[in-house]
Every structure is written in structure tokens, then in C-alpha cells.
TORVODREN-624861 format. One line per field, with one value per residue (C-alpha): chain; x, y, z; residue in one letter; residue number from 1. Coordinates in Angstrom, 3 decimals, always signed. Each point is the difference from the previous one (the first is absolute). Example, Ala and Ser with C-alpha at 12.3 -4.5 7.8 and 13.67 -1.06 7.14 Angstrom:
% residues 2
mol: (A | A)
c1: (+12.300 | +1.370)
c2: (-4.500 | +3.440)
c3: (+7.800 | -0.660)
type: (a | s)
seq: (1 | 2)
% end
This chain:
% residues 254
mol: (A | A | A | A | A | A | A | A | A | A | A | A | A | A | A | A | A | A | A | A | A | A | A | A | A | A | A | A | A | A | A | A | A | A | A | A | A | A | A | A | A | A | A | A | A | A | A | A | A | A | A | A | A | A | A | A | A | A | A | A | A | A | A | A | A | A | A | A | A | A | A | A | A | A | A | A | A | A | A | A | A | A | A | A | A | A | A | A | A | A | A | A | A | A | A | A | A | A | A | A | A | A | A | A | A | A | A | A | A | A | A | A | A | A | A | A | A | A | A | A | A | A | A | A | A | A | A | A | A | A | A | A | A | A | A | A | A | A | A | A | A | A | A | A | A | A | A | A | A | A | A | A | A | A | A | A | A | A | A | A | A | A | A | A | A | A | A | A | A | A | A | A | A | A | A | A | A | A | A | A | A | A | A | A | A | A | A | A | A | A | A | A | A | A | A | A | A | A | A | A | A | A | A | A | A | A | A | A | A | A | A | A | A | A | A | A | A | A | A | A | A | A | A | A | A | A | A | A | A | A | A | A | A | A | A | A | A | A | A | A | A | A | A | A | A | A | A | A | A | A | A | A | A | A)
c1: (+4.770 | -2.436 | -0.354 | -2.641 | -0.586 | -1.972 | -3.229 | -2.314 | -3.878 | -1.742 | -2.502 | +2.891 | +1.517 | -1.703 | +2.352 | +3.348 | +2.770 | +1.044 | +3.632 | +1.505 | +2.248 | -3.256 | +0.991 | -3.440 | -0.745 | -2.769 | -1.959 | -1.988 | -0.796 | -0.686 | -0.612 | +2.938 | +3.799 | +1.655 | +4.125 | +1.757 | +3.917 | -0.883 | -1.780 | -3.336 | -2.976 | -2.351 | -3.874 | -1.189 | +1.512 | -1.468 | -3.502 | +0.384 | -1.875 | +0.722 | +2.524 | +1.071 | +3.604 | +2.230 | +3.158 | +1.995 | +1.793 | +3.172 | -1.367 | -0.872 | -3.245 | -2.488 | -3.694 | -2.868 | -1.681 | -2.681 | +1.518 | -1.186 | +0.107 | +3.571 | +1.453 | -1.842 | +0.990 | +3.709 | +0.009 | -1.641 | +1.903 | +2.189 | +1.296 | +0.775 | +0.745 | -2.622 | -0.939 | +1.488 | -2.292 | +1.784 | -1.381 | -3.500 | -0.246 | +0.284 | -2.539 | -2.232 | +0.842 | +0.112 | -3.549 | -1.858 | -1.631 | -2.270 | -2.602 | -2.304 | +2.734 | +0.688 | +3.218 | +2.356 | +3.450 | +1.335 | +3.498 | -1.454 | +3.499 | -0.221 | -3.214 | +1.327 | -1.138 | -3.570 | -0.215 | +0.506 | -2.428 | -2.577 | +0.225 | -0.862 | -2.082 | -3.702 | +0.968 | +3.935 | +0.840 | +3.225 | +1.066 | +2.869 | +1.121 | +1.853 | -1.642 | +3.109 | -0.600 | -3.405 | +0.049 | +1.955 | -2.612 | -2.664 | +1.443 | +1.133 | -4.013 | -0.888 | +2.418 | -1.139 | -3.497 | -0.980 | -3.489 | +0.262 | +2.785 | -0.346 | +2.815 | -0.101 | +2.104 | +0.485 | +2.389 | -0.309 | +1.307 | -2.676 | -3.073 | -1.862 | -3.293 | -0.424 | -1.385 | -0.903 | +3.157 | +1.249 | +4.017 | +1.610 | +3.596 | +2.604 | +2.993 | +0.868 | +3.116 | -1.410 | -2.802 | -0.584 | -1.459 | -2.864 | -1.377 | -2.592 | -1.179 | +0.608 | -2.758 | -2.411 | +0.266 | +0.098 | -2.967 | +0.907 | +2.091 | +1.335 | +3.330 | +2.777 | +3.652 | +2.635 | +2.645 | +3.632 | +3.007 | +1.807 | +0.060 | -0.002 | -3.391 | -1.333 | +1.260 | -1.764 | -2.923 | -0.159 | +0.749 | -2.789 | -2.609 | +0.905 | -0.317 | -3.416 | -3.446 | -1.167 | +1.975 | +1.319 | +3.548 | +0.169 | +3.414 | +2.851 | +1.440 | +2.646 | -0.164 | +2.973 | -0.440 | +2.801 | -0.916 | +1.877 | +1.704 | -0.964 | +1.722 | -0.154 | +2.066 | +1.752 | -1.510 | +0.367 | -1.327 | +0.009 | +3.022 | -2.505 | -3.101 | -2.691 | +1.563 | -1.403 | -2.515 | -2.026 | -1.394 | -3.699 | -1.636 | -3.544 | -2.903 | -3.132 | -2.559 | -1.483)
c2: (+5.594 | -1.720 | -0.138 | -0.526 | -1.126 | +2.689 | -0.660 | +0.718 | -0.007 | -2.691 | +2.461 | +2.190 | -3.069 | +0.001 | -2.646 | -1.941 | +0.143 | -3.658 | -0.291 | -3.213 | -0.922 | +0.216 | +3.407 | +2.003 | +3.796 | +1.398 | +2.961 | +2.325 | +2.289 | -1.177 | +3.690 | +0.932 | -1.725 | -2.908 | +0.749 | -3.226 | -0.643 | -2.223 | +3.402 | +1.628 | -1.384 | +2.344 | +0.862 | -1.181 | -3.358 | +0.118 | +0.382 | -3.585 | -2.589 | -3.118 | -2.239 | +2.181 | +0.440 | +3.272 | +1.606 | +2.458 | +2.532 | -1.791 | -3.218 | -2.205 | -2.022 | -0.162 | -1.568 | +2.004 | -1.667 | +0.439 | -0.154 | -3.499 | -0.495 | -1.285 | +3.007 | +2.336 | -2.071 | -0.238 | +4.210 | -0.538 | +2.260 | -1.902 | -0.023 | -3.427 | -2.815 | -0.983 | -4.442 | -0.857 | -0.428 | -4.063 | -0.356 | +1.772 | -2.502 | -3.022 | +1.158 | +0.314 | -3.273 | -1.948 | +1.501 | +0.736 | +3.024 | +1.092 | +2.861 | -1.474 | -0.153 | +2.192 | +0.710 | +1.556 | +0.886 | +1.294 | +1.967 | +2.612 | +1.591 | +1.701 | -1.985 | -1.730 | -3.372 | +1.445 | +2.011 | -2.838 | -2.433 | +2.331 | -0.005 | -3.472 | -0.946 | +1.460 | +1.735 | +0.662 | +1.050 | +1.214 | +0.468 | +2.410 | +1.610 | +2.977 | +3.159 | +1.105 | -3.547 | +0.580 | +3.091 | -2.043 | -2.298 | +1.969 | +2.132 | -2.912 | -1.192 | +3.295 | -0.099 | -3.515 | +0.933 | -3.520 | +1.054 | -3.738 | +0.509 | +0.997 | +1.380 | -0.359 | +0.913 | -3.079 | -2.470 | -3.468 | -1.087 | +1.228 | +0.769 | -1.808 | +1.593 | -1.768 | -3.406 | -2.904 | +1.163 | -2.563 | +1.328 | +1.960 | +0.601 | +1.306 | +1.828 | +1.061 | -0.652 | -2.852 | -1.770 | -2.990 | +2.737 | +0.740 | -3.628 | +0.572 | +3.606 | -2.497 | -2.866 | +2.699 | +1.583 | -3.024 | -2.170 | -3.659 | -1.085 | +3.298 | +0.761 | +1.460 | +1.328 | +1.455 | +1.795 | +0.314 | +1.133 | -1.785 | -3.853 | -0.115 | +2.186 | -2.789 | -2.661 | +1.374 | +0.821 | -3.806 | -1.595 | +2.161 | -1.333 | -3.251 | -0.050 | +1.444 | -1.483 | +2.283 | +0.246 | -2.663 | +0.252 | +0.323 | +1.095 | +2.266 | +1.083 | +2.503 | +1.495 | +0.797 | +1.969 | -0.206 | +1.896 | -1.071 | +2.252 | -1.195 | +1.620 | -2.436 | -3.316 | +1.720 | -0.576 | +0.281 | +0.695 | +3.756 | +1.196 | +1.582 | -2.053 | -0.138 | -2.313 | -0.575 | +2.261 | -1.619 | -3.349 | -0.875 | -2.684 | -1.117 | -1.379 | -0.546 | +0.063 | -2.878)
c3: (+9.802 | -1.799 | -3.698 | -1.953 | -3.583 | -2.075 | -0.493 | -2.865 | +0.858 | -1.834 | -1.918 | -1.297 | -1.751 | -3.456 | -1.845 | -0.042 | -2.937 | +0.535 | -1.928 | -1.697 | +3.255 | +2.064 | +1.358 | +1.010 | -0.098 | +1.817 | -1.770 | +2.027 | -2.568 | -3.914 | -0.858 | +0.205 | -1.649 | +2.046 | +0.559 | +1.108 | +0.137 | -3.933 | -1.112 | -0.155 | -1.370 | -1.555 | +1.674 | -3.513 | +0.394 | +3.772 | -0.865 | -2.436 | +1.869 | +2.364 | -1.921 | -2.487 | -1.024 | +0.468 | -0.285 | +1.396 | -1.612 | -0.083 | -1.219 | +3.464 | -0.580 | +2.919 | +0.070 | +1.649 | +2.445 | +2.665 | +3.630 | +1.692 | +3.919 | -0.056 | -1.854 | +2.800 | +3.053 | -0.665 | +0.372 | +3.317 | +3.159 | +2.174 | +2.913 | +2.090 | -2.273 | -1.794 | -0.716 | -3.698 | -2.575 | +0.064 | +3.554 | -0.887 | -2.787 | +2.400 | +2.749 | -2.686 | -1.463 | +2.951 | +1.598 | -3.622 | +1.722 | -2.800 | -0.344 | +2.302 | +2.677 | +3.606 | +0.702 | +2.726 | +0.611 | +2.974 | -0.212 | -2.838 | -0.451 | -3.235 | -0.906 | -3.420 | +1.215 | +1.120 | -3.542 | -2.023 | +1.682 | +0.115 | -3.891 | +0.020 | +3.052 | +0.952 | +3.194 | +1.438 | +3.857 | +1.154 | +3.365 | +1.209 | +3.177 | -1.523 | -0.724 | -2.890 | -2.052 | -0.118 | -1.742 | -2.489 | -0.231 | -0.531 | -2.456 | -2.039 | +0.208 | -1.359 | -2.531 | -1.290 | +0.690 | +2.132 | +1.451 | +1.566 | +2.359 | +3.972 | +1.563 | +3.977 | +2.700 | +1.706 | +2.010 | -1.672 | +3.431 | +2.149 | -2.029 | -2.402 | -1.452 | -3.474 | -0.379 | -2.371 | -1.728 | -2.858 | +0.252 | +2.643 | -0.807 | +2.763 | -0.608 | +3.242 | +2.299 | +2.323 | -1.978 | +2.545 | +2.053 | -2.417 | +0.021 | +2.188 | -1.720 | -3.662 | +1.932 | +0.613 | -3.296 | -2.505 | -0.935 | +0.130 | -2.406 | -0.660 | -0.752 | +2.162 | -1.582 | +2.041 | -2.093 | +1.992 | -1.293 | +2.743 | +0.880 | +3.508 | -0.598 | -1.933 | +1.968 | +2.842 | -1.390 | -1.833 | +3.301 | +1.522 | -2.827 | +0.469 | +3.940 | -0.167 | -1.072 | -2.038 | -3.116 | -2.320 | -1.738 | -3.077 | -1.482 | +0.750 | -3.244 | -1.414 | -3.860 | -1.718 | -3.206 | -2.815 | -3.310 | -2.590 | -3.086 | -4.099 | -2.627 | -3.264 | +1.132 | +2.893 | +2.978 | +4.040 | +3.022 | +0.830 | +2.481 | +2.391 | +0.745 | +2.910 | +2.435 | +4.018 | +0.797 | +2.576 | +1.199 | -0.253 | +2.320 | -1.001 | +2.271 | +0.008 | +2.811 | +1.258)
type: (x | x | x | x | x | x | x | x | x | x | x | x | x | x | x | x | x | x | x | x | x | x | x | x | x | x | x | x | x | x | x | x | x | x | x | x | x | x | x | x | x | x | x | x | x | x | x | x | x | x | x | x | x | x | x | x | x | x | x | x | x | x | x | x | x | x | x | x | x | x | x | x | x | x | x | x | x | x | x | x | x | x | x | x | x | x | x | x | x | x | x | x | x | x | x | x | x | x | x | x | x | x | x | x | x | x | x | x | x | x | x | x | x | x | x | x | x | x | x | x | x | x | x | x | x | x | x | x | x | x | x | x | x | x | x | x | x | x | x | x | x | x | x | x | x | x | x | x | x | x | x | x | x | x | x | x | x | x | x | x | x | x | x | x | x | x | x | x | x | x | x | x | x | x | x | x | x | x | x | x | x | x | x | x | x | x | x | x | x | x | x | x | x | x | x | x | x | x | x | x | x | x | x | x | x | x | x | x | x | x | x | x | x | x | x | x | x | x | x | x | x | x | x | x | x | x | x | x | x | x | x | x | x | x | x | x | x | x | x | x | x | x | x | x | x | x | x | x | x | x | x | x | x | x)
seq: (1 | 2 | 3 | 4 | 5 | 6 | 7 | 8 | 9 | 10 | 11 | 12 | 13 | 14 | 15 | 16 | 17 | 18 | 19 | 20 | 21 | 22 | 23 | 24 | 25 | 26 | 27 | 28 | 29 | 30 | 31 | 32 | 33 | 34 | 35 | 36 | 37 | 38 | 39 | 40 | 41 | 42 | 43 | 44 | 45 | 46 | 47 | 48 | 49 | 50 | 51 | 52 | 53 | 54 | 55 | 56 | 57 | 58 | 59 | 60 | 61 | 62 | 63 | 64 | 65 | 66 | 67 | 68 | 69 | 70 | 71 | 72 | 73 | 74 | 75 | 76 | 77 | 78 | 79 | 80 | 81 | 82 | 83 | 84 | 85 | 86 | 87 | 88 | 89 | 90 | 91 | 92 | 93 | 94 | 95 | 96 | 97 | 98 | 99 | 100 | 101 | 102 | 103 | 104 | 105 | 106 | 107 | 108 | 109 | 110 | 111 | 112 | 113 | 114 | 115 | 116 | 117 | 118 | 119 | 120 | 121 | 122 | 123 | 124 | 125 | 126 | 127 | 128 | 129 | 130 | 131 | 132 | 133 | 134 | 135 | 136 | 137 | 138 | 139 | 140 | 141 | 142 | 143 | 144 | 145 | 146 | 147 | 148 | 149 | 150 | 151 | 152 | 153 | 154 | 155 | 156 | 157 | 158 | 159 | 160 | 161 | 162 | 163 | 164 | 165 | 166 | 167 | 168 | 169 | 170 | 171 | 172 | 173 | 174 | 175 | 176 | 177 | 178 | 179 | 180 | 181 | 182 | 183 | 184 | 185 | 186 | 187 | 188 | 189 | 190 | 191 | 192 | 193 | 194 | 195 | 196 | 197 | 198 | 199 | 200 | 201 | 202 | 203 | 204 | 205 | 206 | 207 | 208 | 209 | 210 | 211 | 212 | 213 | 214 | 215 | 216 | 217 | 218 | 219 | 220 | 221 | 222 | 223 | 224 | 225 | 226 | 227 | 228 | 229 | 230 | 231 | 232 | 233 | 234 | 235 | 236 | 237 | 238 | 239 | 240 | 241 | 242 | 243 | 244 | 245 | 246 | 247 | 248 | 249 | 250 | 251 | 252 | 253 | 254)
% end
């Protein structure tokens, strides 16, 4: 069975209680009291505006704040596993796709990666084959409200329809077999990223990049995210961090 997490459309949420321990609250409704397991805070308080300070009933201090991209996108529905924010932040860093910027991915899955570029970049594609994940997709477009992105039915494999593309990104279980849909898609010099959780996918799909003529190698890297716990002078990394999640091979075409 499949289980979604609950999501709030974007126009219903009207603020966020941020607490001291960064701990966020979502209000759909200021009209009306706010119950959380620290309390209630009062409609009055609610209606105070961006940045102001409140408390609840028992005491707990929260800031009112105006919801920003990030706070909507992390209540997005999901469904397959979705690329880390730590491997988003790469791609971006190691293409500098910008607002002037096309973009594809093929493999929408739940669409996170797809969302969050098309919040940066001028136009986003995504490409997948299956008719329940791109439901998913399209109701998490909705529910960001990203006019720029174009959902399409489509097998990266076999069919490539958008061109002069600056990124195409594949997250798909044999990439090596997209690099001639990638050639036809990307301007030159564009980039190419294949994310696999596995490394015999990467391997293959390295060894395939570097065989060919049409793509250069770039780098084949792996994040590893460990968030670390301050309290005054005592200090360590947390027990449970973000630890493999996939490898990501760059190229660029050439």
C-alpha cells in the first residue's frame, strides 16, 4: 500500500509559527486559534505580522513568518524516493543553471527534483513512463503553483522531443541508454547528470560516456551529509545523519 504524506495546498497556508529549536507549524487558518502539542496560540496573536514574536498559552515562543518555497516544498506528496536536497544542491552547483536556463529530467518519480528546478530555471521538462507518478507530479506542480514546468509522458530511452536544452538530468535504471536521446536534447556544452543509487549503474553508464564522442567526463561524485548537534560547549555529530544516497556523474556535451 502506498502512503502518502499529507498535503496542505499552498493557498490554504497563510503563515508559519517557527519555534526556538527550528520546529515549523503550518497555519491554514489565522481566524481561528492554533492547538499544537507546546499549546495554543491565540487568533489575536495570529493576525500580528511577518516577524513578530508570540506565545502560546503555556509559555513556548514562536516567530510568525511568511511561508518561503522551501517551507512549501518539503510538504510536497511522495511516493518513490525523492533526490536529497544535498544532491539538488550539487547539480545546481556544478551546472549554475540559472533563470535563463532549460532543463530536463527524465525518471519524474514523485517530481521533487523537477519542482525545485523549475523554481530556479526559466523553463523545466520531465519525462516519465508511468501514468500513477505522474499524477504525483502534477499535483505537486499545482500545489507549488510552477506555471513553468511541462510534464510529458515519455521514454528518455526512445524519444526525445526537447532541444537546445542547457541540463538534462537522468534518474532512471540504465542511463548509458539515454545518451543518444541526452545528444539530441542538449545544446553544446550542455550539461548531462546521471543520478544512481547503485555503482555498477554508474560504472556503466561512466564507461559508456567515456567510450562515446559525444560527451566529456566530468566527475562522478558521492555527498555525504553529517549534521552536527550544539548545545553551549558540548558538541557532536548527530546519531542519525544523511549518509549514501546516490552517485552523481557529470558531463558535458561536446
Amino acid at each position: 500500500m502506498n502512503s502518502f504524506i499529507l498535503v496542505l495546498p499552498m493557498a490554504q497556508i497563510k503563515k508559519i509559527l517557527l519555534a526556538k529549536n527550528g520546529r515549523k507549524f503550518y497555519v491554514r487558518d489565522a481566524s481561528k486559534d492554533y492547538h499544537t502539542q507546546f499549546g495554543f496560540i491565540g487568533k489575536k496573536d495570529l493576525a500580528k505580522k511577518e516577524g513578530s514574536a508570540v506565545s502560546s498559552n503555556t509559555g513556548e515562543a514562536f516567530t510568525i513568518l511568511k511561508p518561503q518555497f522551501i517551507d512549501i516544498y518539503r510538504r510536497i506528496k511522495r511516493d518513490a524516493q525523492i533526490i536529497s536536497l544535498k544532491d539538488i544542491g550539487i547539480i545546481i552547483a556544478e551546472t549554475g543553471i540559472n533563470k535563463s536556463s532549460r532543463a530536463l529530467d527524465a525518471g519524474s518519480g514523485s517530481g521533487a527534483l523537477a519542482c525545485f528546478l523549475a523554481h530556479l530555471v526559466k523553463e523545466m521538462v520531465t519525462y516519465e513512463i508511468r501514468d500513477d507518478f505522474i499524477k504525483i507530479v502534477e499535483a505537486n506542480k499545482q500545489f507549488l503553483n510552477l506555471k513553468n514546468l511541462k510534464i510529458r509522458k515519455k521514454d528518455i530511452y526512445a524519444e526525445m522531443d526537447d532541444k537546445n536544452l542547457d541540463l538534462i538530468i537522468l534518474d532512471v535504471p540504465e542511463p548509458w541508454k539515454a545518451l543518444d536521446s541526452a545528444k539530441k536534447g542538449l545544446k553544446p556544452g550542455g550539461f548531462l547528470v546521471s543520478y544512481s543509487p547503485s555503482i555498477p549503474q554508474t560504472i556503466d553508464f561512466v564507461n559508456a560516456v567515456i567510450q562515446g564522442s559525444d560527451f566529456a567526463h566530468l566527475k562522478t561524485v558521492e555527498i555525504i551529509e553529517r549534521e552536527w548537534q550544539i548545545e553551549e560547549r558540548r558538541v557532536r555529530p548527530k546519531t542519525k545523519g544523511i549518509g549514501h544516497t546516490g552517485f552523481l556523474s557529470f558531463a558535458r556535451k561536446i
